[in-house]
C-alpha positions as protocol buffer text, in pm:
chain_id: "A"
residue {
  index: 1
  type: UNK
  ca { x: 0 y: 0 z: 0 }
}
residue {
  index: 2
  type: UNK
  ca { x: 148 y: 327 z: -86 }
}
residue {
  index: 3
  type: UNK
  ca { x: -66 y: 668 z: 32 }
}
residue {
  index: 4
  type: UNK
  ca { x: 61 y: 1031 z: 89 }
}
residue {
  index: 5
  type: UNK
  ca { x: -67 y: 1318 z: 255 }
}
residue {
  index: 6
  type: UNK
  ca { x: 10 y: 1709 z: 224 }
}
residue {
  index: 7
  type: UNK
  ca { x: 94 y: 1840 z: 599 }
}
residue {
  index: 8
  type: UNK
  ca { x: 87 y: 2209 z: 451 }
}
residue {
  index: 9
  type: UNK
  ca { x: 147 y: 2372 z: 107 }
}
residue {
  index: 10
  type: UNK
  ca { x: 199 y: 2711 z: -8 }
}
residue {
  index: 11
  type: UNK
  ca { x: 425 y: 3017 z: 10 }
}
residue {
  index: 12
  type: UNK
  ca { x: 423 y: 2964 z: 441 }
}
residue {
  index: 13
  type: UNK
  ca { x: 542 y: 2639 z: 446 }
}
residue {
  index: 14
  type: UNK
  ca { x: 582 y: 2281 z: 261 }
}
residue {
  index: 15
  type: UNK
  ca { x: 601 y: 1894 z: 413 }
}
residue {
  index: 16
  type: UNK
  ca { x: 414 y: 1608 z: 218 }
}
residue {
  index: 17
  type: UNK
  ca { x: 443 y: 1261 z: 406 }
}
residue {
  index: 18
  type: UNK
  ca { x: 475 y: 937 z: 164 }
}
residue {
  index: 19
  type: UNK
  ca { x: 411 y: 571 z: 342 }
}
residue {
  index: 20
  type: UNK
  ca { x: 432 y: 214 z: 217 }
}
residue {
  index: 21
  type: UNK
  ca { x: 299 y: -58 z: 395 }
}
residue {
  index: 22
  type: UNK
  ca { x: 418 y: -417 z: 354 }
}
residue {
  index: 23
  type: UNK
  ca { x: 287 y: -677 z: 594 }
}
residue {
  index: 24
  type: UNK
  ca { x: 406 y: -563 z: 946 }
}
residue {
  index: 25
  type: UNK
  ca { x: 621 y: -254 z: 768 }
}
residue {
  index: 26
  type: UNK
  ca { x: 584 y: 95 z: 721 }
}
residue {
  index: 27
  type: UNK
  ca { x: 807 y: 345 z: 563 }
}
residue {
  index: 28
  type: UNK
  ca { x: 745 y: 672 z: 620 }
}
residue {
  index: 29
  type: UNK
  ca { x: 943 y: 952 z: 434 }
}
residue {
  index: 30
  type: UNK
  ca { x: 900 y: 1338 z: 428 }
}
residue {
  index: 31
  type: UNK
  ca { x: 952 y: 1546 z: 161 }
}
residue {
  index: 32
  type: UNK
  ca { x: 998 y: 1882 z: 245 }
}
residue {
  index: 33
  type: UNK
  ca { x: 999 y: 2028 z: 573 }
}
residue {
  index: 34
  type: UNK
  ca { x: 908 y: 2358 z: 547 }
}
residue {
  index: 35
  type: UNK
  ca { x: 725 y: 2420 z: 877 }
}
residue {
  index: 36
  type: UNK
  ca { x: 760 y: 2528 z: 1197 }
}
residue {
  index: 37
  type: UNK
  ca { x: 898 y: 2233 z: 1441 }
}
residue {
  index: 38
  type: UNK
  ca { x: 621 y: 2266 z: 1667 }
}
residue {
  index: 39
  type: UNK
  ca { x: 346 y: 2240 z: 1357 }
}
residue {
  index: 40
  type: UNK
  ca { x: 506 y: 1994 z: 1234 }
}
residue {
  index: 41
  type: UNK
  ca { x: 531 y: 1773 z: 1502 }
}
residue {
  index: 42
  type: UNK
  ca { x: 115 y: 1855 z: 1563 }
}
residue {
  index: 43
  type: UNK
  ca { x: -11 y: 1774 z: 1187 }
}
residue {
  index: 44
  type: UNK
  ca { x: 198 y: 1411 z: 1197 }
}
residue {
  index: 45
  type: UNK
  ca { x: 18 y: 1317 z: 1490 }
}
residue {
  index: 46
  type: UNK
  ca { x: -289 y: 1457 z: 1311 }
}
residue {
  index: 47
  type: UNK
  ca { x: -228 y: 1222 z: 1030 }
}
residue {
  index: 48
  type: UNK
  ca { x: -149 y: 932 z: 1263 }
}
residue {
  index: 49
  type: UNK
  ca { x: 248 y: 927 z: 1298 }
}
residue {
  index: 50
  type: UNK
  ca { x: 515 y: 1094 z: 1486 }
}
residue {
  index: 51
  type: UNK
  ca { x: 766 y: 1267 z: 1425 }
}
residue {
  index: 52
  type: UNK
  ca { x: 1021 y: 997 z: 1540 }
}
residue {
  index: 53
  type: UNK
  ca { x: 886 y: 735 z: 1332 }
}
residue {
  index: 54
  type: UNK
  ca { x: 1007 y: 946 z: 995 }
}
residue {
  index: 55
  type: UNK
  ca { x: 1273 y: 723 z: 804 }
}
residue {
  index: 56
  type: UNK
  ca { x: 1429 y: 946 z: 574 }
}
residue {
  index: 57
  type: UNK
  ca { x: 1360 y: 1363 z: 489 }
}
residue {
  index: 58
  type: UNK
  ca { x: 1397 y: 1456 z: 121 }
}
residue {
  index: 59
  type: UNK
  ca { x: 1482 y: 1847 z: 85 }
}
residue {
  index: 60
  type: UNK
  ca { x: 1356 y: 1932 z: -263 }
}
residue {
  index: 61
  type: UNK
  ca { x: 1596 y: 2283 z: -268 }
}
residue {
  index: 62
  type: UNK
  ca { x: 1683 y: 2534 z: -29 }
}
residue {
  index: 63
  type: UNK
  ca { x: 1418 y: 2794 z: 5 }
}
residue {
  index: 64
  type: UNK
  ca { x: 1258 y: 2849 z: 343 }
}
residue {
  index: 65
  type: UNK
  ca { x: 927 y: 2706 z: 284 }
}
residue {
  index: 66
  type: UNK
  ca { x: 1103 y: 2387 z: 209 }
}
residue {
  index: 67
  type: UNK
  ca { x: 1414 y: 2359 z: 455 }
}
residue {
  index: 68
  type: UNK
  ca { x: 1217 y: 2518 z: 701 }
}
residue {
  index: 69
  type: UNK
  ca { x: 1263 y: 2314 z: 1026 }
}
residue {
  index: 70
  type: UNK
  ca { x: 1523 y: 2037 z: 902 }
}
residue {
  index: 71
  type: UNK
  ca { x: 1808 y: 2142 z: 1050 }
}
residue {
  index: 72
  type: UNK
  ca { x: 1614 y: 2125 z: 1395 }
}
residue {
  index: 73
  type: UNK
  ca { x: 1474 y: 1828 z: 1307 }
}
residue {
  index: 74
  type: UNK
  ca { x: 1790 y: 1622 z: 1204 }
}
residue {
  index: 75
  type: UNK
  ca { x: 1971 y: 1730 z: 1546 }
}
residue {
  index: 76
  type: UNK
  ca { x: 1654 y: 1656 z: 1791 }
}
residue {
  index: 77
  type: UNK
  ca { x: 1583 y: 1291 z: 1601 }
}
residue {
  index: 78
  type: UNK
  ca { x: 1906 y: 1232 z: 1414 }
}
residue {
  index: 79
  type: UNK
  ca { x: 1682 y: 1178 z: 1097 }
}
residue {
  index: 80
  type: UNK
  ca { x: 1866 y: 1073 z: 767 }
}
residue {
  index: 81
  type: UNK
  ca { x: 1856 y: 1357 z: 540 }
}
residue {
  index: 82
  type: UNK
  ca { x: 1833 y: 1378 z: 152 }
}
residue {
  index: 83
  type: UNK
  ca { x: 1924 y: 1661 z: -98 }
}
residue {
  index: 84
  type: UNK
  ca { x: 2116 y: 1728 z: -380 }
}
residue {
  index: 85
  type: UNK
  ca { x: 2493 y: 1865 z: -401 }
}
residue {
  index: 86
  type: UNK
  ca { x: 2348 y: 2178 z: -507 }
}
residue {
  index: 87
  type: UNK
  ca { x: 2112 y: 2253 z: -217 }
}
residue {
  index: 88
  type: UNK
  ca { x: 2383 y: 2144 z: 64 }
}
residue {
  index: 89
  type: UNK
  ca { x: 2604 y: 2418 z: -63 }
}
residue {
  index: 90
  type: UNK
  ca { x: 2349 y: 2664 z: -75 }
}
residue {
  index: 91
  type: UNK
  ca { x: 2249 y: 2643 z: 280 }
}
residue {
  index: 92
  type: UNK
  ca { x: 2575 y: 2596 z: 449 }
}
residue {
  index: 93
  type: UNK
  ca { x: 2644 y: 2782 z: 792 }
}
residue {
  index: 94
  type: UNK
  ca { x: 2817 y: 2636 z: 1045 }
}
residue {
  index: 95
  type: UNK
  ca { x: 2493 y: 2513 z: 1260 }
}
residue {
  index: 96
  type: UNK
  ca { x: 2493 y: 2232 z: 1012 }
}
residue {
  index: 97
  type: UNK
  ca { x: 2823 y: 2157 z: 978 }
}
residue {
  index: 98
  type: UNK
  ca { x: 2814 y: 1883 z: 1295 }
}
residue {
  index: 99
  type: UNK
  ca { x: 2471 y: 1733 z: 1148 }
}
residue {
  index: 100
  type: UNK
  ca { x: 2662 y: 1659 z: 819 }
}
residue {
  index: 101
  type: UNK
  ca { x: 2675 y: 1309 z: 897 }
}
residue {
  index: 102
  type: UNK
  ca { x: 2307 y: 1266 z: 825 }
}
residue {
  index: 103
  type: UNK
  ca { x: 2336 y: 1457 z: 529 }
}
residue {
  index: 104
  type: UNK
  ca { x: 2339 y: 1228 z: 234 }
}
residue {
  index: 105
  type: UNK
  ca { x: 2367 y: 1395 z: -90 }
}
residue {
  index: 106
  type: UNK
  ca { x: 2134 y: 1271 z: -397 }
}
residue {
  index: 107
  type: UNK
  ca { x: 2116 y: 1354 z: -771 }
}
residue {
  index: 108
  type: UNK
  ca { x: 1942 y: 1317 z: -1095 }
}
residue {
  index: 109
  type: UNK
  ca { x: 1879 y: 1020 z: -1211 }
}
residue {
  index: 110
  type: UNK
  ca { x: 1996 y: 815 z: -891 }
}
residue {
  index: 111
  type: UNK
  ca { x: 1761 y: 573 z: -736 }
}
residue {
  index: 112
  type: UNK
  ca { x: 1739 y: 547 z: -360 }
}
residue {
  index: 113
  type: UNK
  ca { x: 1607 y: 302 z: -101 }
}
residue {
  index: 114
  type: UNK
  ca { x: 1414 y: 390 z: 172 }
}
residue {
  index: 115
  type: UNK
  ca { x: 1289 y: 84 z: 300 }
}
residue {
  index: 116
  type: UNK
  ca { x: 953 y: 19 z: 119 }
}
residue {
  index: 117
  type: UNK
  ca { x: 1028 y: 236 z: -97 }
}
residue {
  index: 118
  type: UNK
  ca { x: 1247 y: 383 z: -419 }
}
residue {
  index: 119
  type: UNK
  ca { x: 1294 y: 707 z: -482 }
}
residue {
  index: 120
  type: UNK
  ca { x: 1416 y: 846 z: -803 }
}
residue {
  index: 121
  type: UNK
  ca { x: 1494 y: 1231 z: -775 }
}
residue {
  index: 122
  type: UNK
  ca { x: 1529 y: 1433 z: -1084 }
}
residue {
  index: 123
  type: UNK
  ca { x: 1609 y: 1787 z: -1190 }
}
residue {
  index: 124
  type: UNK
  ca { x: 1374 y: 2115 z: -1253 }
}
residue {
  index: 125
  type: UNK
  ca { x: 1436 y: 2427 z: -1403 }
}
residue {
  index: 126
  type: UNK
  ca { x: 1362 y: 2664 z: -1073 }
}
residue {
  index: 127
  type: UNK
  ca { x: 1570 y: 2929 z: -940 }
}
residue {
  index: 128
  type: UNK
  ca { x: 1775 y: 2768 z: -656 }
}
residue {
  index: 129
  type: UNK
  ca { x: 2098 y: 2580 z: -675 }
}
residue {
  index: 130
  type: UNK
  ca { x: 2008 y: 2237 z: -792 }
}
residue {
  index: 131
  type: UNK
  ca { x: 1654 y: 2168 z: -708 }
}
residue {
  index: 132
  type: UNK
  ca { x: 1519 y: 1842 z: -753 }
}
residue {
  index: 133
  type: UNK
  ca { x: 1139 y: 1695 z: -746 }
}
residue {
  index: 134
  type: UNK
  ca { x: 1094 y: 1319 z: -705 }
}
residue {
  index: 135
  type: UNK
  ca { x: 896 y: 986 z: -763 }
}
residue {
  index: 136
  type: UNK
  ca { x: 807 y: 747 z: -529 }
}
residue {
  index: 137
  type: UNK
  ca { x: 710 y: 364 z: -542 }
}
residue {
  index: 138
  type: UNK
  ca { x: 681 y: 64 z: -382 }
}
residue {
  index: 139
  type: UNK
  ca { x: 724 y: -119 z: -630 }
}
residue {
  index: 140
  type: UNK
  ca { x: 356 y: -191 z: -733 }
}
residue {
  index: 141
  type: UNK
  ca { x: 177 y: 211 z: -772 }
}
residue {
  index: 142
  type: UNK
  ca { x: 369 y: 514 z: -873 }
}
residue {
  index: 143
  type: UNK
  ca { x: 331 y: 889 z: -689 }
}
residue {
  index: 144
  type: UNK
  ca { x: 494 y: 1203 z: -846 }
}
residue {
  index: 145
  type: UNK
  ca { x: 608 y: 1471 z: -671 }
}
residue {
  index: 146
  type: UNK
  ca { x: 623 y: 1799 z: -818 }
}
residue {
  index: 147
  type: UNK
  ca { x: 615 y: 2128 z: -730 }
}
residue {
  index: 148
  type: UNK
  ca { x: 834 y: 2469 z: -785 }
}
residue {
  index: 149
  type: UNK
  ca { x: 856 y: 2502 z: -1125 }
}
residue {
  index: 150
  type: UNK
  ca { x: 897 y: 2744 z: -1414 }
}
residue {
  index: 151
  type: UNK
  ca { x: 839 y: 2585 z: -1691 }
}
residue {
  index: 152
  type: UNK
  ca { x: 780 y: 2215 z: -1831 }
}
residue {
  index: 153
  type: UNK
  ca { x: 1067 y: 2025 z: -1996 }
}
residue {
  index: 154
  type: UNK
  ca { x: 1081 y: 1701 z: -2160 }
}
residue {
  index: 155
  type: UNK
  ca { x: 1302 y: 1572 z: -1870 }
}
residue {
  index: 156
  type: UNK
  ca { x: 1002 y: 1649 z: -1573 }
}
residue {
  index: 157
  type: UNK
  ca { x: 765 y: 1495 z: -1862 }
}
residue {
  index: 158
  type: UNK
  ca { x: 967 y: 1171 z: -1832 }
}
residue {
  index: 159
  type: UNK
  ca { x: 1031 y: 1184 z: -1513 }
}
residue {
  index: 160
  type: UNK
  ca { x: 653 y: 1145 z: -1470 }
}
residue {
  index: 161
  type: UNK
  ca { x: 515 y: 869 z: -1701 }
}
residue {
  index: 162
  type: UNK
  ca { x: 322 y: 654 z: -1551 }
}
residue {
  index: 163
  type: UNK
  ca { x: 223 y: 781 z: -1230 }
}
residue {
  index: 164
  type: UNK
  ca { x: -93 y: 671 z: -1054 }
}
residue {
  index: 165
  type: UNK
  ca { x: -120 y: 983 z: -835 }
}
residue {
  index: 166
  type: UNK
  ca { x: 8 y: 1346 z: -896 }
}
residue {
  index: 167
  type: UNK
  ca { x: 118 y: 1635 z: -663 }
}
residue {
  index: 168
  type: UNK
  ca { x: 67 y: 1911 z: -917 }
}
residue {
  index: 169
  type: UNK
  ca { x: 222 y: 2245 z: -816 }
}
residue {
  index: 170
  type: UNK
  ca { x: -71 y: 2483 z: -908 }
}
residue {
  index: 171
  type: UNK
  ca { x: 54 y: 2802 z: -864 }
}
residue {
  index: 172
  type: UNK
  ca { x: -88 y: 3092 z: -987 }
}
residue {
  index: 173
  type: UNK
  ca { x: -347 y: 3249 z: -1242 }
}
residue {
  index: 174
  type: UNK
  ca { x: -144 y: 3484 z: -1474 }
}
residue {
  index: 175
  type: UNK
  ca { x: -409 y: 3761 z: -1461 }
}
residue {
  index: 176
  type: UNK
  ca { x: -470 y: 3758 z: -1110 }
}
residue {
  index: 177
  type: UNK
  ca { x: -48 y: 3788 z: -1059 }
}
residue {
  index: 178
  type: UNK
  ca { x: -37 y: 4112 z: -1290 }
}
residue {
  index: 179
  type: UNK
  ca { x: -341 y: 4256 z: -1129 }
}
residue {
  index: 180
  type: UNK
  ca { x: -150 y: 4184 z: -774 }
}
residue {
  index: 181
  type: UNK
  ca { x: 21 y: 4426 z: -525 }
}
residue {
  index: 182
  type: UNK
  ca { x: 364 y: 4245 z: -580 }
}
residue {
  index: 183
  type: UNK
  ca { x: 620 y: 4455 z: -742 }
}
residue {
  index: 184
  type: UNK
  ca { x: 721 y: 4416 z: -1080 }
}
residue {
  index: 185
  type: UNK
  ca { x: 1043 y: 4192 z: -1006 }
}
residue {
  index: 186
  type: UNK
  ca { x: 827 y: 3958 z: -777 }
}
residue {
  index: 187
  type: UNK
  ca { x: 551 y: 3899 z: -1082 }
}
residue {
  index: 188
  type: UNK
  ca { x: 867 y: 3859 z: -1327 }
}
residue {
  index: 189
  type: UNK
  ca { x: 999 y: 3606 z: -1067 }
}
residue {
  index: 190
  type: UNK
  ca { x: 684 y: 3435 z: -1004 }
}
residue {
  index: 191
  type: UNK
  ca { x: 561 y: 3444 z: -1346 }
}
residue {
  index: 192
  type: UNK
  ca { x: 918 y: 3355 z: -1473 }
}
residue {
  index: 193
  type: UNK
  ca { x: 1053 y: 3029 z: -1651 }
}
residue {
  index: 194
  type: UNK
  ca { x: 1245 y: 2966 z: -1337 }
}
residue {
  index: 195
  type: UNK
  ca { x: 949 y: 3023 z: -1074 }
}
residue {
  index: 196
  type: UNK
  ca { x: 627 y: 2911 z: -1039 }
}
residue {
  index: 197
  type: UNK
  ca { x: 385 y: 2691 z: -1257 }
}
residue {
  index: 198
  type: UNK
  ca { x: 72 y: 2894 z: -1355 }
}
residue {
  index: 199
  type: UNK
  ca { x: -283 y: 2642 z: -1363 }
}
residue {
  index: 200
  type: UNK
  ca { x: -224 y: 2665 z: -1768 }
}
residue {
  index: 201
  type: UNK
  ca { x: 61 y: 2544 z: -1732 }
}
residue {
  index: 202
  type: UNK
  ca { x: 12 y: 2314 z: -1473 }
}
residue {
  index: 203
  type: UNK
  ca { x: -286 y: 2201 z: -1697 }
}
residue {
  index: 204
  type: UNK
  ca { x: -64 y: 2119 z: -1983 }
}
residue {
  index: 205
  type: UNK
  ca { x: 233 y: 1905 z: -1816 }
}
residue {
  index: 206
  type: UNK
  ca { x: -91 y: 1695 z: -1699 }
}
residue {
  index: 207
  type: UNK
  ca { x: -269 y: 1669 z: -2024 }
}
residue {
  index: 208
  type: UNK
  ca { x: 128 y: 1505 z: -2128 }
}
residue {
  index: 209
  type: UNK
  ca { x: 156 y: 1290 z: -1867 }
}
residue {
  index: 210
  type: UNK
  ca { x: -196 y: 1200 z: -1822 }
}
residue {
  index: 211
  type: UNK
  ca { x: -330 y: 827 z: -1875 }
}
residue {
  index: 212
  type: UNK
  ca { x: -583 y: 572 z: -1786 }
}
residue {
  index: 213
  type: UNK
  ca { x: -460 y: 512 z: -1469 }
}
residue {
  index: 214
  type: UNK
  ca { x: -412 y: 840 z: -1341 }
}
residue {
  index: 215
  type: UNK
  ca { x: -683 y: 793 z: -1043 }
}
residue {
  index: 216
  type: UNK
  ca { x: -556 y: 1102 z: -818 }
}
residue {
  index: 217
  type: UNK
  ca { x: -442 y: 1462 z: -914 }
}
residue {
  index: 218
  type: UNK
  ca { x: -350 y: 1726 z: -578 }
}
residue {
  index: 219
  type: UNK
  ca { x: -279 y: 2063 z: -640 }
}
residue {
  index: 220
  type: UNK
  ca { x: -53 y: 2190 z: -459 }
}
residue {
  index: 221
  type: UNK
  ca { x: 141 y: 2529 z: -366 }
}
residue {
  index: 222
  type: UNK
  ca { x: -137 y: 2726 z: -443 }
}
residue {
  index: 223
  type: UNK
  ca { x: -46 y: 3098 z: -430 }
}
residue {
  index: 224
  type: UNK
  ca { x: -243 y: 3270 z: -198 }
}
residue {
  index: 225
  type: UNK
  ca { x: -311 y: 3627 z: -321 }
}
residue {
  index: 226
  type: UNK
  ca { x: -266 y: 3504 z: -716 }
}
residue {
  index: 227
  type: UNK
  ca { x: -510 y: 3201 z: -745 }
}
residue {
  index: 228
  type: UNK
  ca { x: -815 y: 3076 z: -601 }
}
residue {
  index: 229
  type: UNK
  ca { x: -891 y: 2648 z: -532 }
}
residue {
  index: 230
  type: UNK
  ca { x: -1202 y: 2688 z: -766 }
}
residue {
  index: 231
  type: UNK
  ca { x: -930 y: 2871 z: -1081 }
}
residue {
  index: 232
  type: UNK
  ca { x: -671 y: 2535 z: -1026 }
}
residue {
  index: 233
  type: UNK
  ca { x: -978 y: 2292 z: -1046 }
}
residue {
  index: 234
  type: UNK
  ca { x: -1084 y: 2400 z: -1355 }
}
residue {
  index: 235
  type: UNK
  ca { x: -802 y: 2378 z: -1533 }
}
residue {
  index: 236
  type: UNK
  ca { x: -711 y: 2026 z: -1408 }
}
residue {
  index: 237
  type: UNK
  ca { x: -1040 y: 1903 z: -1416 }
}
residue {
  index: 238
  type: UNK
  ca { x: -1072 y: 2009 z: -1777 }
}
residue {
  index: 239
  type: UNK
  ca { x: -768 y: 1736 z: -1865 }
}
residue {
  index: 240
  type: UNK
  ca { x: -849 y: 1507 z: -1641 }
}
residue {
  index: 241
  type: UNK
  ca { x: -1243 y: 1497 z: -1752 }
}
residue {
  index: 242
  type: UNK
  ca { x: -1353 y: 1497 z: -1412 }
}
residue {
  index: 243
  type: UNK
  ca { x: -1562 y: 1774 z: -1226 }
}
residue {
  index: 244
  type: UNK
  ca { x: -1423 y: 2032 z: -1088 }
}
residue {
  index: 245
  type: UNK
  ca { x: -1485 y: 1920 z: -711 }
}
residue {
  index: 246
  type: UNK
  ca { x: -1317 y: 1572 z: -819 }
}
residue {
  index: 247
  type: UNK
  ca { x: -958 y: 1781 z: -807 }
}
residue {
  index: 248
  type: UNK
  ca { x: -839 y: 1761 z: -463 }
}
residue {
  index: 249
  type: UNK
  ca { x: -615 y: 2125 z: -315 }
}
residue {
  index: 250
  type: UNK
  ca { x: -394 y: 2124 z: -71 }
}
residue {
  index: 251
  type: UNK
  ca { x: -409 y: 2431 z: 162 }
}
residue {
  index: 252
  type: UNK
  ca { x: -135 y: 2606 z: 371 }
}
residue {
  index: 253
  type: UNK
  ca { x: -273 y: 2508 z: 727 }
}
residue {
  index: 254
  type: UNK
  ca { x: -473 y: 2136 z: 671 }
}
residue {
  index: 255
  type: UNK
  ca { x: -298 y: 2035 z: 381 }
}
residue {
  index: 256
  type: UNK
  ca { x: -521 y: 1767 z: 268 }
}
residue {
  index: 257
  type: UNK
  ca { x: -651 y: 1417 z: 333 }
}
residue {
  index: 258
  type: UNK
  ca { x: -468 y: 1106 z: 279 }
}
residue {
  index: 259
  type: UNK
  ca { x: -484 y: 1014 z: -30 }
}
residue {
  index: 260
  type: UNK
  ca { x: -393 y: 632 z: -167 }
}
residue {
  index: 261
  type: UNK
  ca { x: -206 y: 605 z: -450 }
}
């Protein structure tokens, strides 16, 4: 059984939880940890877990509402630690340096075990150091992970074949950014080929990636000021044929259900 679970998406923080049951075990890996320690150790007990029961954390890149909490996290709980080359470098001050032990670095194209599962990071064209968005399986059903991005390549389009479930980043309506308060260099940013999908866009790296067994599609890092739930529904319910209702959204405090892949 594989299921996953957004703790909290958005500009103010990012942590989805992955599991995979076999028999008697359960792995139990978090991607991102954007969050403050204290919410983060009250939305895993929410969804069922603790914080000490996490097997691995995979940092997708180095922004705050990503890295968050991890370096707290690693030194309470001496948690294994994921991330590429790219992203260690960026965040390097000397607080981590005696948690670099747990700090194993990943890259494109590598596969990694994490008990029930496999992970298989690969690259994205956003603007941090070497950011990387992943898919996870276990073995049987396939969940991909994907979030902060400017634009769609053919490399995130292959990366993604296959998948039974989908966390789309859903960022932002175009309009609604360049009718915003943000300054011009924000919008640029946001709006940029290194920043943030907009639903369109999101829309289209679904409609290539999109097949019969495809059962669950959550969008995710919804802007708050630039998009609304019901804008990012009906774009991805248009590709997926579905109503609009049928297109699960991840919020910054709940996150969502669990959803089983």
């Amino acid at each position: 059984m594989l299921r996953f679970k957004s703790l909290g998406s958005g500009s103010s923080g990012n942590a989805t939880l992955v599991e995979a049951k076999s028999g008697a075990q359960t792995t139990r890996l978090l991607i991102d940890c954007g969050l403050r320690l204290r919410d983060l150790e009250t939305r895993l007990e929410e969804a069922g877990t603790r914080i000490e029961a996490l097997d691995a954390i995979f940092i997708t890149h180095e922004h705050g509402d990503h890295i968050g909490c991890a370096r707290s996290l690693v030194k309470r709980h001496n948690t294994p630690i994921w991330m590429s080359r790219g992203t260690w470098l960026a965040i390097q001050d000397p607080h981590w340096l005696p948690l670099q032990t747990w700090v194993k670095e990943v890259r494109d194209g590598q596969t990694l075990v994490c008990g029930e599962l496999q992970i298989s990071p690969f690259t994205v064209p956003h603007d941090a150091r070497e950011p990387l968005q992943l898919r996870c399986t276990n073995g049987d059903r396939q969940l991909g992970v994907v979030t902060d991005l400017g634009h769609v390549t053919p490399h995130v389009v292959a990366a993604l074949q296959g998948c039974h479930a989908l966390l789309l980043e859903s960022n932002h309506d175009p309009d609604m950014l360049q009718r915003s308060s943000y300054p011009n260099f924000l919008k640029q940013r946001v709006g940029g080929a290194w920043g943030h999908l907009a639903n369109h866009a999101a829309a289209d790296l679904l409609q290539q990636i999109k097949h019969s067994a495809l059962n669950h599609v959550l969008a995710a890092h919804l802007s708050e000021r630039n998009n609304t739930p019901e804008l990012a529904r009906a774009c991805l319910s248009e590709v997926m044929g579905c109503m609009p209702l049928d297109i699960d959204v991840a919020n910054p405090i709940g996150g969502s259900g669990w959803i089983d892949v």
